[in-house]
Structure formats: C-alpha cells, structure tokens
KOLMARVO-274246 format. One record per residue: residue in one letter; x, y, z of N, C-alpha, C in turn; residue number from 1. Coordinates in steps of 0.001 Angstrom, whole numbers, m for minus. Example, Ala and Ser with C-alpha at 12.3 -4.5 7.8 and 13.67 -1.06 7.14 Angstrom:
+------+---------+---------+---------+---------+---------+---------+---------+---------+---------+------+
| resn |    n_c1 |    n_c2 |    n_c3 |   ca_c1 |   ca_c2 |   ca_c3 |    c_c1 |    c_c2 |    c_c3 | resi |
+------+---------+---------+---------+---------+---------+---------+---------+---------+---------+------+
|    a |   13190 |   m5690 |    7800 |   12300 |   m4500 |    7800 |   13200 |   m3300 |    7800 |    1 |
|    s |   12850 |   m2250 |    7080 |   13670 |   m1060 |    7140 |   12900 |      30 |    7870 |    2 |
+------+---------+---------+---------+---------+---------+---------+---------+---------+---------+------+
This chain:
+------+---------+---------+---------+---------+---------+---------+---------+---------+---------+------+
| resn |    n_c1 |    n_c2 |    n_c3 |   ca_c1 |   ca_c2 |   ca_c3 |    c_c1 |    c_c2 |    c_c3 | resi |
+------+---------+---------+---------+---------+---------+---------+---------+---------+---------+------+
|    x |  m42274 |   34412 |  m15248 |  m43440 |   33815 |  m14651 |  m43495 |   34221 |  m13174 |    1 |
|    x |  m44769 |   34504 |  m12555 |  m45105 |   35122 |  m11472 |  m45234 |   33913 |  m10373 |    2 |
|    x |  m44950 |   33957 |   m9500 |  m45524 |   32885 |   m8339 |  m45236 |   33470 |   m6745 |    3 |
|    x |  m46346 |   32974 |   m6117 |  m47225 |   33668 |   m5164 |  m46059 |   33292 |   m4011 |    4 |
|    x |  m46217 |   34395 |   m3072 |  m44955 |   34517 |   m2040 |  m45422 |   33409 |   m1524 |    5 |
|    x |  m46499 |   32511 |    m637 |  m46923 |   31337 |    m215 |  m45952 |   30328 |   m1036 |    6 |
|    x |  m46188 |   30414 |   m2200 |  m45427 |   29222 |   m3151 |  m44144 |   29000 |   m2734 |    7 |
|    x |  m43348 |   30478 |   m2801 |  m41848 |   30547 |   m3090 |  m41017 |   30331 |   m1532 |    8 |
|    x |  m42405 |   30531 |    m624 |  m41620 |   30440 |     784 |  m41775 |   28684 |     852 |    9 |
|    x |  m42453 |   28193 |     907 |  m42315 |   26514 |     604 |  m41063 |   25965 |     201 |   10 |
|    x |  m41583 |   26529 |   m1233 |  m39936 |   25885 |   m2426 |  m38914 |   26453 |   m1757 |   11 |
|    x |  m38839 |   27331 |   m1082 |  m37468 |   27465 |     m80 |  m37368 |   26776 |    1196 |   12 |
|    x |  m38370 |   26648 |    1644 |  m38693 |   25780 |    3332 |  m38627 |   24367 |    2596 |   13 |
|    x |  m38649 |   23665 |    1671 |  m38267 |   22520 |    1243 |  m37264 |   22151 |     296 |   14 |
|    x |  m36491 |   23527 |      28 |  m34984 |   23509 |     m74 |  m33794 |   23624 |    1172 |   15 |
|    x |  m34663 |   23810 |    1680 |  m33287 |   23992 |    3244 |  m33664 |   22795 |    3862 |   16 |
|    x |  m35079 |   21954 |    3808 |  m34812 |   20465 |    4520 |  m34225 |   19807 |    3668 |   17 |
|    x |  m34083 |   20103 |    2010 |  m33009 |   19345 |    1271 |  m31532 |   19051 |    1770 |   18 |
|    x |  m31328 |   20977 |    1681 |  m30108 |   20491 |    2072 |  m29533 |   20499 |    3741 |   19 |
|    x |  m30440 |   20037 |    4424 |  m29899 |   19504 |    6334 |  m30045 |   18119 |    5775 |   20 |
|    x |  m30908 |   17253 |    5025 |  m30666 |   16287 |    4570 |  m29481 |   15633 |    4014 |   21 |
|    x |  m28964 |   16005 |    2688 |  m27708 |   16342 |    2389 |  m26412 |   15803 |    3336 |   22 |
|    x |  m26695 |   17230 |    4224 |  m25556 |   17444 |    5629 |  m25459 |   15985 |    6171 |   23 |
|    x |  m26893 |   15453 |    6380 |  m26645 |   14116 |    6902 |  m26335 |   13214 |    6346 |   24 |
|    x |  m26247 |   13149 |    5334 |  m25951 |   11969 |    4220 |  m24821 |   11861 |    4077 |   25 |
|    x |  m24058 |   13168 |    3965 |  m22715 |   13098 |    4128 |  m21580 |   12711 |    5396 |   26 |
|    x |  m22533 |   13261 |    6378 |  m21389 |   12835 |    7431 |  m21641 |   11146 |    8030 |   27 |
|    x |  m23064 |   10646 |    7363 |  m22916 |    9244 |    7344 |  m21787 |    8447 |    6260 |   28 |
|    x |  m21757 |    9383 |    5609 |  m20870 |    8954 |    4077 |  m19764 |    8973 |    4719 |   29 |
|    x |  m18780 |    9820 |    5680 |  m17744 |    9657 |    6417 |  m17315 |    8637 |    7356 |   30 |
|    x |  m18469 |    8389 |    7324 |  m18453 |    7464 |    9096 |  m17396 |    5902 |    8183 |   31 |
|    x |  m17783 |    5506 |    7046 |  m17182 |    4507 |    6418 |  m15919 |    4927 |    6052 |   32 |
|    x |  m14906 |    3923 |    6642 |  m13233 |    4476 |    7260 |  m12753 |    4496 |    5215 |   33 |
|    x |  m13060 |    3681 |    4463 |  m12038 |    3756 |    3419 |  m12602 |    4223 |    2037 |   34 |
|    x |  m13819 |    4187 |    2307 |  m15296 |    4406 |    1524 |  m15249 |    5802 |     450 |   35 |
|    x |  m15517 |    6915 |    1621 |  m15106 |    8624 |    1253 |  m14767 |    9021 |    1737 |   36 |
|    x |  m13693 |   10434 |    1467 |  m12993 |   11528 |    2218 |  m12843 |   12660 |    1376 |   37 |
|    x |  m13546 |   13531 |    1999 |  m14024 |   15246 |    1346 |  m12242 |   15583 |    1518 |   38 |
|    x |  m10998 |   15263 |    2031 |   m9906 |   15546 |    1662 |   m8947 |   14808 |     915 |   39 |
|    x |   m8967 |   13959 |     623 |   m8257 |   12607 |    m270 |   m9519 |   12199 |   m1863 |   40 |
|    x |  m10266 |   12682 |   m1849 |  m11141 |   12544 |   m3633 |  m11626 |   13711 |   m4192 |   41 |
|    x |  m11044 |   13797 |   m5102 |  m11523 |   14958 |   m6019 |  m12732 |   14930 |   m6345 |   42 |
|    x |  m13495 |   15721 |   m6037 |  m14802 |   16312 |   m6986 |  m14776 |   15325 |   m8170 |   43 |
|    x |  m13573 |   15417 |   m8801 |  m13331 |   14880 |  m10576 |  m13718 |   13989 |  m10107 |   44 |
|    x |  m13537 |   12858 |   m9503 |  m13736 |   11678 |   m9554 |  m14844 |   11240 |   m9937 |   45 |
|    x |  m16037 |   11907 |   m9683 |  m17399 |   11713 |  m10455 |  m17167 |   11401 |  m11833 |   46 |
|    x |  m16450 |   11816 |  m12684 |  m16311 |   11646 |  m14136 |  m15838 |   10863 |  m14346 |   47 |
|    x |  m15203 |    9741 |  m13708 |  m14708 |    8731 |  m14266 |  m14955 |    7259 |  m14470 |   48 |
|    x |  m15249 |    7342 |  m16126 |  m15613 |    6098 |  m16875 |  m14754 |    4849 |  m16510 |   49 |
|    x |  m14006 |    4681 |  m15785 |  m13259 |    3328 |  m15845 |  m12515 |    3179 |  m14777 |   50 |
|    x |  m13120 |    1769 |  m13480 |  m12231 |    1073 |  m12796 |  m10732 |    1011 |  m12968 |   51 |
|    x |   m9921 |    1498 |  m11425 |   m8678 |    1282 |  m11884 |   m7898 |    2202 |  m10882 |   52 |
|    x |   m6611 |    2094 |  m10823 |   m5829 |    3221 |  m10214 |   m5388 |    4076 |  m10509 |   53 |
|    x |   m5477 |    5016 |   m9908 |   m5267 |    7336 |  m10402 |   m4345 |    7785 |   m9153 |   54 |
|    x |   m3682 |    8591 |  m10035 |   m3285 |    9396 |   m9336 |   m3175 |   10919 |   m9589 |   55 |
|    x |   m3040 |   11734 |   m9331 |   m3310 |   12858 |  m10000 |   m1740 |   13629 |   m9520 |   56 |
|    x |   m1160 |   13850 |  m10736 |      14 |   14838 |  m10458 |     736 |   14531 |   m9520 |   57 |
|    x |    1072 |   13706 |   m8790 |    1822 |   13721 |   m7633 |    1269 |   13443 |   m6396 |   58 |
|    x |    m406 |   12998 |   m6541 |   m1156 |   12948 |   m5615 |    m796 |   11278 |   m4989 |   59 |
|    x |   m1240 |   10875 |   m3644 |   m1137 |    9695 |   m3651 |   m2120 |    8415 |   m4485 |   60 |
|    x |   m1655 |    7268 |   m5188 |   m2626 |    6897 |   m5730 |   m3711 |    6560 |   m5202 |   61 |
|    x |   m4878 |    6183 |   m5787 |   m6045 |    5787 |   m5006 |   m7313 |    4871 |   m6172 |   62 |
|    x |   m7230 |    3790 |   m5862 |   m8514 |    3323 |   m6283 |   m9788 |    4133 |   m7251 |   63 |
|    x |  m10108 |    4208 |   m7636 |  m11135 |    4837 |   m8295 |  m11967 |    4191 |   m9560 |   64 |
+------+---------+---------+---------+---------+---------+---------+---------+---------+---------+------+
C-alpha cells in the first residue's frame, strides 16, 4: 500500500513526540526511590502472573 510522503513524514513527526514522551515517563518512573530501576528488574518481570518473592539465579531477591 502506497502513502503520500506528507502522510509518512507526520506518522514519523508523531512517532518521535511518542517516543521524547516515553523518555519522560521514564525518568519520572525513576524519580520513585523503591518503585523502578532499569538496573535491579528484568524486562521479564512484565510476565509475571503472581504476587510474591523472585529471585533469579543468584540475583538479589526482590518483590515482584
């Protein structure tokens, strides 16, 4: 499907205020001391069905 350079420069000029949006969401997401940390939670952690304590391999435990 064809779409007009006008179109595609948009859908990109309102993909890059997505993601500076994003950027900010996250480093508000930091600002909360026990909340999140892009070095102490795995990605995985999204997948998990059930309250409780994890640890991963040797990792320290953590809430999740």
């Amino acid at each position: 499907m064809y779409t007009s350079g006008a179109k595609r420069w948009s859908i990109g000029g309102g993909l890059w205020a997505l993601s500076a949006l994003l950027l900010r969401v996250q480093l508000i997401a930091l600002q909360r001391p026990d909340e999140y940390s892009l070095t102490h939670i795995a990605i995985s952690d999204l997948g998990v069905t059930s309250c409780g304590v994890s640890a991963d391999g040797g990792a320290q435990a953590r809430t999740v």
